[in-house]
C-alpha positions, 0 to 999 in steps of 0.5 A: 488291107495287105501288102499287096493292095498297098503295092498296087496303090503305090503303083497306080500312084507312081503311074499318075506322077509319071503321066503328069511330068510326062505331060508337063514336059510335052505340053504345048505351054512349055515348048518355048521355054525348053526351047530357049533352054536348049539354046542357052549354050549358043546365045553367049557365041561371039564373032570371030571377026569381032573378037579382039582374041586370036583362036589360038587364045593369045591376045592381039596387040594395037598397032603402035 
């Protein structure tokens, strides 16, 4: 055994850890949870109707 058997191995290792996260990544069991990964940003957007802050950032005050 010499270096080049042990560069061909580690290359056909390397290429099955690729194939496997590749299909840990795509695989149809995990589409729904990248899927609600991707929207976690939007899932804390609150209505600007609602909202008690004025866009420019300054607090309403109640009419007293």
């Amino acid at each position: 055994m010499d270096i080049n058997d042990l560069r061909g191995f580690s290359t056909v290792l390397v290429m099955i850890a690729f194939i496997g996260v590749c299909w840990w990544a795509f695989g149809p069991s995990r589409k729904k949870q990248f899927e609600d990964a991707a929207n976690a940003p939007f899932a804390d957007e609150i209505d600007v109707q609602e909202s008690p802050v004025k866009p420019d950032g300054h607090e309403e005050k109640g009419q007293d």
